[in-house]
C-alpha positions in Angstrom: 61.7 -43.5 -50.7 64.1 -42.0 -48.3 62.7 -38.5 -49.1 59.1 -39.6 -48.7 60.0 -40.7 -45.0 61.7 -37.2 -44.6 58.8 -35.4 -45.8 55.8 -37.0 -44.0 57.1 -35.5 -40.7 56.7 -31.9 -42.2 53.2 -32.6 -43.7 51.9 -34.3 -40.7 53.6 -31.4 -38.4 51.8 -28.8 -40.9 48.5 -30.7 -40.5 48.2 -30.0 -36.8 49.8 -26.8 -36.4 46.4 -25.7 -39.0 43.9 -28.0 -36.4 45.1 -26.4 -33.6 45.2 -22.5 -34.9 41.4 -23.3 -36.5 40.7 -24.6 -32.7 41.9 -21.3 -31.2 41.2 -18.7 -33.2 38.7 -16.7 -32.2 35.1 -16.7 -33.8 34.4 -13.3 -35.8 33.3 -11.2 -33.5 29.3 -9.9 -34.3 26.9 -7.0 -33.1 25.7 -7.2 -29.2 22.7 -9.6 -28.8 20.7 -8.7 -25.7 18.5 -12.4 -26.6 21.5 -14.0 -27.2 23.7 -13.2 -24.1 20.3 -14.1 -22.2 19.7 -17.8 -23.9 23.6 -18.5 -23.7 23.5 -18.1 -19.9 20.2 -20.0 -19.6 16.9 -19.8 -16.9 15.8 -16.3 -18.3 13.5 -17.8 -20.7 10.6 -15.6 -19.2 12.6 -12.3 -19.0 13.7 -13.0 -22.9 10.3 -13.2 -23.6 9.2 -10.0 -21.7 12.1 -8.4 -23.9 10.9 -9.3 -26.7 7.6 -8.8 -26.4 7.8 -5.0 -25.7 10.7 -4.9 -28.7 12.5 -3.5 -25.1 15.0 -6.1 -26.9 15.5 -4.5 -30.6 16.2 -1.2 -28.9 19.0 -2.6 -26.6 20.3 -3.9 -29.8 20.4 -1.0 -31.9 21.8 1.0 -29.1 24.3 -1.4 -28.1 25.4 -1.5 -32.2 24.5 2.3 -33.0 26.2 4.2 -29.8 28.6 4.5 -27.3 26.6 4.9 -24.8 26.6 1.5 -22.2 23.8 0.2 -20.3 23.4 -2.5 -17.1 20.5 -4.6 -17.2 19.5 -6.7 -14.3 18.1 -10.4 -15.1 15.3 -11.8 -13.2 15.6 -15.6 -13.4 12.7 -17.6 -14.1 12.7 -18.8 -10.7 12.0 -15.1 -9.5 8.8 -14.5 -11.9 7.1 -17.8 -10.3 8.2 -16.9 -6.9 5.7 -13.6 -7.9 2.4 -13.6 -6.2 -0.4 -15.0 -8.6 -1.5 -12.4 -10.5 1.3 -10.1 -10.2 2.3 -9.0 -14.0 -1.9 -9.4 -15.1 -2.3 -6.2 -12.6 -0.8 -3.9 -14.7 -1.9 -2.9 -18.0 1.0 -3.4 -21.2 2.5 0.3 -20.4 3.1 -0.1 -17.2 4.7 -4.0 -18.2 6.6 -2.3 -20.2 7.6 0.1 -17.9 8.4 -2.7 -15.3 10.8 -4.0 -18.0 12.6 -0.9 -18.4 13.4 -0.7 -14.9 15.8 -3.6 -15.2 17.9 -1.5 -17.2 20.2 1.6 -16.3 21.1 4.0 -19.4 24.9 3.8 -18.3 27.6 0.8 -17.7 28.2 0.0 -14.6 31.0 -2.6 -13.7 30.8 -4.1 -9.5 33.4 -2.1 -8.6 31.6 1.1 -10.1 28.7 0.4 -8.2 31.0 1.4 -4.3 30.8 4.8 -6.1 27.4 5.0 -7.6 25.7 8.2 -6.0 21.7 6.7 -5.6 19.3 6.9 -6.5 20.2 5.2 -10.0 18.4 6.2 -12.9 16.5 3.6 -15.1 15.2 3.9 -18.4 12.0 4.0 -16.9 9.9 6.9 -17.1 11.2 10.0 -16.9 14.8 10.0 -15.8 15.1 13.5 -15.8 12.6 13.7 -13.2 14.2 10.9 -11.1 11.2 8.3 -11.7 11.8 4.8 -10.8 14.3 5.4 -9.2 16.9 2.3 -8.2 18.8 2.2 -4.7 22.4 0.3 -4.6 24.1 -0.6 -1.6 27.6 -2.4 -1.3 29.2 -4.7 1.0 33.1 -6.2 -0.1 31.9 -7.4 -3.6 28.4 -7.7 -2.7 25.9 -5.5 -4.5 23.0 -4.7 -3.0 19.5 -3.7 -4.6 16.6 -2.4 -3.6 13.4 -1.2 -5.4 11.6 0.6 -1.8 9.6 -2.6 -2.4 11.9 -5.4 -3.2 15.4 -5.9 -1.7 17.9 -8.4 -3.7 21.4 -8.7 -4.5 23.4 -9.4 -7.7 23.9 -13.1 -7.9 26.0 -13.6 -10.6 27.9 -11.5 -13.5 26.4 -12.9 -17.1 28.1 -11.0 -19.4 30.5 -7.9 -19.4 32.2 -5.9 -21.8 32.9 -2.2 -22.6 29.2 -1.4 -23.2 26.8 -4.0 -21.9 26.8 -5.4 -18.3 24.3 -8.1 -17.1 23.5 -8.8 -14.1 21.9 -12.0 -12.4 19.2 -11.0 -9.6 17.0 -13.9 -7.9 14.0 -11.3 -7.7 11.9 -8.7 -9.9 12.2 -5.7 -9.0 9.0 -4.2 -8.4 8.9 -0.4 -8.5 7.4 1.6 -5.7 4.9 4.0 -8.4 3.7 0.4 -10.2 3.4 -1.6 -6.5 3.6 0.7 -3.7 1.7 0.6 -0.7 -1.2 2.7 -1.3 -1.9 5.3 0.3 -4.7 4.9 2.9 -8.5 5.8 1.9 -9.4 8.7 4.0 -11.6 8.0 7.1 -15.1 9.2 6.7 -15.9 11.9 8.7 -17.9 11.5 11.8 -21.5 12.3 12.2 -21.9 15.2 14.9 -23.0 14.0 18.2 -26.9 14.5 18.7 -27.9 17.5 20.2 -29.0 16.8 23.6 -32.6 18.3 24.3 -32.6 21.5 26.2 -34.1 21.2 29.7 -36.9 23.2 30.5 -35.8 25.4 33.5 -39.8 26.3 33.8 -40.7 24.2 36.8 -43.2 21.6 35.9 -42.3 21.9 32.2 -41.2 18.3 32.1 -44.7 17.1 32.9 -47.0 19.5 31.4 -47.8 19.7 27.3 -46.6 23.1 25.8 -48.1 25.9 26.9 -49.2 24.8 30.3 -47.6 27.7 32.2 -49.1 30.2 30.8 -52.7 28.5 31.1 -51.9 27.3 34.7 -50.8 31.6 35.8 -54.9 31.7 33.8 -56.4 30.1 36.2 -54.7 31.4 39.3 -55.5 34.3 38.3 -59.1 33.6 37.7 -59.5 31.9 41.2 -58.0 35.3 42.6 -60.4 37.6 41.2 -63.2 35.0 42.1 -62.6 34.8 46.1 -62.3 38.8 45.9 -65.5 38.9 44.4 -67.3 36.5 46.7 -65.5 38.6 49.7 -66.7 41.9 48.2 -70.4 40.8 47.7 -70.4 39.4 51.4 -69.5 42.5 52.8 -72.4 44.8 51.0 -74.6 41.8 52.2 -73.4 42.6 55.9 -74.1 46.3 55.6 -77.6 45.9 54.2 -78.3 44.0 57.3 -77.1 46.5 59.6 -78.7 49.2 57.8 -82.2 47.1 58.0 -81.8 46.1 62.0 -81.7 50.2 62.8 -84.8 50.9 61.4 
């Protein structure tokens, strides 16, 4: 009996140093889940759908699993897709959603302090990044990161998740691109009808008041009237002589 009482101290002492290494012991560690990290954090249920959606999510996952090559992605919270104006997402056809999707996401790791030293703009995996399409502006103050899109200006809210390959990033607003929803450029102005051509006056005195071609049938008749008061004059003047002639006979 006495060694029973001696050994139940040693089994009970065995019992919990087991409980409390099974409570510690870290879960196997498995493959990256973009999804995963997103549902863990909560109020991204919208952007998780988006992800998976355009299978924007399977690629982050076989990257993430496949490579070394890190990426950042920057959450929109379900708050900031209602805060959208109505219509917003419906705009744009599935590419360009797609595209919009893609410009959450940088093609490199970037931790907050690596963003002081980020030279902008930032390259998504939007478009071409060769050609510096949709591009991404960053701006810090202390530990404060600041974004903006040319269109939308937010800041990082919160770190969701961090390690050596994937960073995610809480922001309280999409981020809009400029080529998706720019400003457009204004419609150009029609041109302007040429003034009406003002009449040209008619120097010809009278002109204003007479039809067409009244000058020249006006100088006519003056002339007429001439030739007919020297013909009258002419006729009275033979008429004279005759009578002179007659009176000296």
């Amino acid at each position: 009996m006495a060694k029973l009482f001696n050994f139940l101290p040693l089994l009970f002492l065995n019992i919990f140093i087991q409980t409390i290494s099974a409570q510690v012991a870290p879960a196997p560690a498995g493959p990256t889940n973009i999804t995963q990290v997103l549902e863990k954090a909560g109020q991204f249920t919208t952007f998780i759908k988006l992800l998976k959606a355009s299978q924007i999510a399977d690629r982050i996952n076989s990257q993430l699993n496949n490579s070394n090559q890190g990426l950042t992605v920057f959450a929109p919270t379900d708050n900031a897709f209602s805060s959208l104006k109505a219509g917003t997402l419906n705009s744009i056809n599935s590419q360009d959603q797609m595209q919009l999707i893609q410009f959450h996401i940088l093609p490199t790791l970037y931790t907050i302090s690596q963003f002081q030293t980020a030279s902008n703009p930032l390259h998504t995996q939007a478009g071409n990044s060769d050609d510096g399409e949709y591009p991404l502006n960053v701006t810090t103050s202390g530990n404060q990161v600041n974004v903006t899109t040319g269109v939308v200006d937010t800041t990082v809210s919160n770190t969701i998740y961090s390690d050596n390959q994937l960073a995610v990033y809480q922001v309280d607003k999409v981020l809009l691109p400029m080529k998706l929803f720019g400003a457009t450029a204004p419609a150009a102005s029609p041109a302007e009808a040429p003034a009406p051509t003002k009449p040209e006056k008619n120097v010809r005195a009278g002109a204003a008041d007479s039809p067409s071609g009244s000058s020249d049938t006006s100088a006519d008749a003056s002339s007429a009237v001439s030739l007919k008061r020297h013909t009258v004059e002419g006729v009275t003047f033979v008429a004279a002589v005759v009578v002179m002639i007659v009176s000296c006979f």
